[in-house]
C-alpha positions in Angstrom: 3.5 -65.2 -8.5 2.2 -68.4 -6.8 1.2 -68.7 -3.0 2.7 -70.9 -1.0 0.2 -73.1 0.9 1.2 -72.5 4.6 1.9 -68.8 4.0 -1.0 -66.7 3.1 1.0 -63.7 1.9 2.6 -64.1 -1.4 6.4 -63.5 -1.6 7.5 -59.4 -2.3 9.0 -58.6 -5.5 12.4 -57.0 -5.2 12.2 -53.1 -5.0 13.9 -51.9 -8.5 17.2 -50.3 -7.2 17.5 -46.7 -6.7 18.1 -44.3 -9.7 21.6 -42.7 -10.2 21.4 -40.1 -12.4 19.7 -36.6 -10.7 17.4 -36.1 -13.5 15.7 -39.3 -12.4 16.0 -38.2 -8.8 14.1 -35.4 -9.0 10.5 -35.2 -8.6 9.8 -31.2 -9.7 11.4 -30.8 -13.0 14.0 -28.1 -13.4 14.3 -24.8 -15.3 17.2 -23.5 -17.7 18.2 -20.7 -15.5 18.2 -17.9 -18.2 19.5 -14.7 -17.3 19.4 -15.7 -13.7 22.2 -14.4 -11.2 23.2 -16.6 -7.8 26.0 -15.9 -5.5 27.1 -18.2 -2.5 28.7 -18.0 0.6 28.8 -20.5 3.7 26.4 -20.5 5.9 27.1 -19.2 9.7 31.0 -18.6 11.3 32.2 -19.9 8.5 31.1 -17.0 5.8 34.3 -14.6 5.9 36.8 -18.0 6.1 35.5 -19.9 3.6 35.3 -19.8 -0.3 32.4 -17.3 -1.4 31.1 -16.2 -5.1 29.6 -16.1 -8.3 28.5 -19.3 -9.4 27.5 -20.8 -13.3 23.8 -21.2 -12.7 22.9 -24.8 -14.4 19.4 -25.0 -13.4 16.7 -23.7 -10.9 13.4 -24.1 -9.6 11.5 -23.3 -6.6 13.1 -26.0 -4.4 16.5 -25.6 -5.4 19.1 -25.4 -8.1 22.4 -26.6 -9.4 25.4 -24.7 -10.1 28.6 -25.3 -11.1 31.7 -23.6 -9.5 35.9 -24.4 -8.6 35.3 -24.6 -5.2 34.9 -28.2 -4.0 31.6 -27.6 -1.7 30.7 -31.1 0.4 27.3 -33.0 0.2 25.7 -31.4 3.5 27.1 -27.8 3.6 25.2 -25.0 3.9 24.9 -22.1 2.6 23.6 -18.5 1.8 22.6 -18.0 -1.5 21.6 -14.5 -3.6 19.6 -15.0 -6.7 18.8 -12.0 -9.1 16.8 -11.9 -11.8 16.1 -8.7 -13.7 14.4 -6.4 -10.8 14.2 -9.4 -8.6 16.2 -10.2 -5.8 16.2 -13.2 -2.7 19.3 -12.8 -0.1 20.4 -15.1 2.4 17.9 -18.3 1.1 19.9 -21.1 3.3 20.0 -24.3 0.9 22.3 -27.3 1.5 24.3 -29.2 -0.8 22.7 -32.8 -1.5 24.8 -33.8 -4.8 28.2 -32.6 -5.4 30.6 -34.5 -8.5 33.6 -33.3 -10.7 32.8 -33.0 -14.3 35.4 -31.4 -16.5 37.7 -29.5 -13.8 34.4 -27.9 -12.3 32.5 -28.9 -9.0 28.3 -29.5 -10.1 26.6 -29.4 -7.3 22.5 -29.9 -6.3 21.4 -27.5 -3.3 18.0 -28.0 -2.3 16.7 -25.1 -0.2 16.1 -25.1 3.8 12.7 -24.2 4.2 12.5 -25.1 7.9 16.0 -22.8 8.9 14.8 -19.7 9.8 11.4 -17.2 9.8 13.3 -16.2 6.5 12.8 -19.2 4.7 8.9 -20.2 5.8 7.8 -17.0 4.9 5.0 -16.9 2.4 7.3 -13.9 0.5 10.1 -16.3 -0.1 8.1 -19.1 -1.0 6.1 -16.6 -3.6 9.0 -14.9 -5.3 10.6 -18.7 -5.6 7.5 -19.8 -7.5 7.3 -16.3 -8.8 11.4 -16.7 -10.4 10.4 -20.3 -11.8 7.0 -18.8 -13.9 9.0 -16.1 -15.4 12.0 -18.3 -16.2 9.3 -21.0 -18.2 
């Protein structure tokens, strides 16, 4: 990369273009979800109107997870979540949908938990039965 005489800062390489694929996107790896149970339902007013459930657990970790489900959820909604896992249990963890596609007549979506929503979710128990969940599913 050559200097230009008059301009003392040499010219910026282009910034390589952003990554597509989630896998890429992710900076925490995620974990095969094993035997591991999550419900949804919307977050708020909207919890007795809207679509609630079981969802197929694709992946988890203590930041989030993906699922995959029928119900066409939105990149932004929020929602409740339940996770069990043998004797373990987490209600109402608020997490938001940031990656939503069809694939094969299902909805996969990527929820990425709300830690800043409620005295819930910044507790140190939640945050050590998250971490807790993704040691015993590795």
């Amino acid at each position: 990369m050559a200097v230009e005489p008059n301009n003392p800062h040499p010219p910026q390489e282009a910034a390589p273009p952003p990554q597509s694929s989630e896998g890429e996107r992710r900076k925490i790896p995620r974990i095969q979800p094993g035997n591991l149970k999550v419900s949804v339902k919307y977050r708020g007013l909207l919890t007795k109107i809207k679509h609630s459930g079981n969802v197929k657990t694709l992946d988890y970790n203590r930041f989030g997870l993906a699922f995959e489900s029928d119900h066409n959820y939105r990149i932004g909604d929020e929602l409740l979540f339940t996770i069990t896992y043998k004797e373990t249990q987490l209600i109402n963890l608020v997490g938001f949908i940031c990656n939503s596609e069809s694939v094969n007549e299902t909805i996969r979506c990527g929820v990425q938990f709300d830690f800043s929503a409620n005295k819930h979710m910044r507790s140190v128990t939640t945050e050590q039965t998250l971490i807790a969940l993704e040691t015993a599913l590795t």
